[in-house]
N, C-alpha and C positions, 0 to 999 in steps of 0.2 A: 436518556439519550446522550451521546457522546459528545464531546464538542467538534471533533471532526462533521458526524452527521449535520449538527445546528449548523457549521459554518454551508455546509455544501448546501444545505435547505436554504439557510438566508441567501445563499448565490442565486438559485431560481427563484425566490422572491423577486432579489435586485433584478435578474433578466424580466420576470414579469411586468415588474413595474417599469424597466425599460422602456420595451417594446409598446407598454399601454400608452405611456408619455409620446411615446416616437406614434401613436398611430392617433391618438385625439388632440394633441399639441402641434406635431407638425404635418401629418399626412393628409388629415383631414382640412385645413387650414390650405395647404396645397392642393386639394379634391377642387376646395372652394373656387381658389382660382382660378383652375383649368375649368371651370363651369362660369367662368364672368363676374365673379360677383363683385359689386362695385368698390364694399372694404372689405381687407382681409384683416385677424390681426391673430399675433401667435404671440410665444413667450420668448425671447431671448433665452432666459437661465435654461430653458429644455435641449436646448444646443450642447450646454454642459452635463445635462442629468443624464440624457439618454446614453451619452458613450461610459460616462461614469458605470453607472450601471450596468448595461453592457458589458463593459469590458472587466471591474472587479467582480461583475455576477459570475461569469463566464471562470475568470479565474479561482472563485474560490468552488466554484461547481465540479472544476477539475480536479483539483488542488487540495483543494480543504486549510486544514492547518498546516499543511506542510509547505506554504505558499509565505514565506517570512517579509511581507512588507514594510514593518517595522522592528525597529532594537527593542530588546527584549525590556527598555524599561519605558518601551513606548510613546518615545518623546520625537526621534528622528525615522524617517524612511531609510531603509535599506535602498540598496543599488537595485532591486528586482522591483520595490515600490515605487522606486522615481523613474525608473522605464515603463511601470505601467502609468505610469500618471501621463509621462510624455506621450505614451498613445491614445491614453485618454485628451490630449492636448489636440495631437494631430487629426483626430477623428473629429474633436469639435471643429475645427476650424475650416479642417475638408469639407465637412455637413453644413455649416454657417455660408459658406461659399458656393458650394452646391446648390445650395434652398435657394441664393440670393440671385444667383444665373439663372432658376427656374422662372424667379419673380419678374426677372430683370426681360425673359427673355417673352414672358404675357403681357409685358407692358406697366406690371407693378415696378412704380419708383422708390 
């Protein structure tokens, strides 16, 4: 197998473990409280995993190796890696604010 292929395959991994994070960490934890339940309790860090995820799964799905996040002696982020990080940034923080409006808006403090 090529490294191009491995990397595209670890991409749908990383989307799958995404979306599993995003659907028993936070959806379900949000089911809960749209049903009353008296405590809820989720994970913070999955705020960071799931856009992680997400968004370099998505990338190297597309991408492959031709996706240069890092210098080639792989110590620093390229300009394509620290824009994906920043939307990895912005997506946690929309999601962490979003969830907490949900919370905020059930009556969870």
């Amino acid at each position: 197998m090529g490294r191009g292929l491995l990397l595209r395959l670890g991409g749908l991994l990383a989307i799958a473990v995404g979306l599993g994070a995003l659907y028993f960490f936070l959806w379900l934890p949000l089911q809960e409280a749209q049903a009353g339940a008296a405590q809820v309790s989720y994970q913070l860090r999955v705020f960071a995993l799931v856009p992680l995820c997400l968004v370099f799964g998505l990338i190297f799905l597309l991408f492959g190796e031709r996706f240069e996040y890092r210098t080639p002696d792989h110590k620093n982020l390229t300009a394509a890696g620290w824009i994906a990080l920043a939307i990895v940034a912005a997506l946690t923080a929309m999601g962490w604010w979003w969830f907490d409006q949900q919370f905020a808006a059930l009556g969870y403090v």
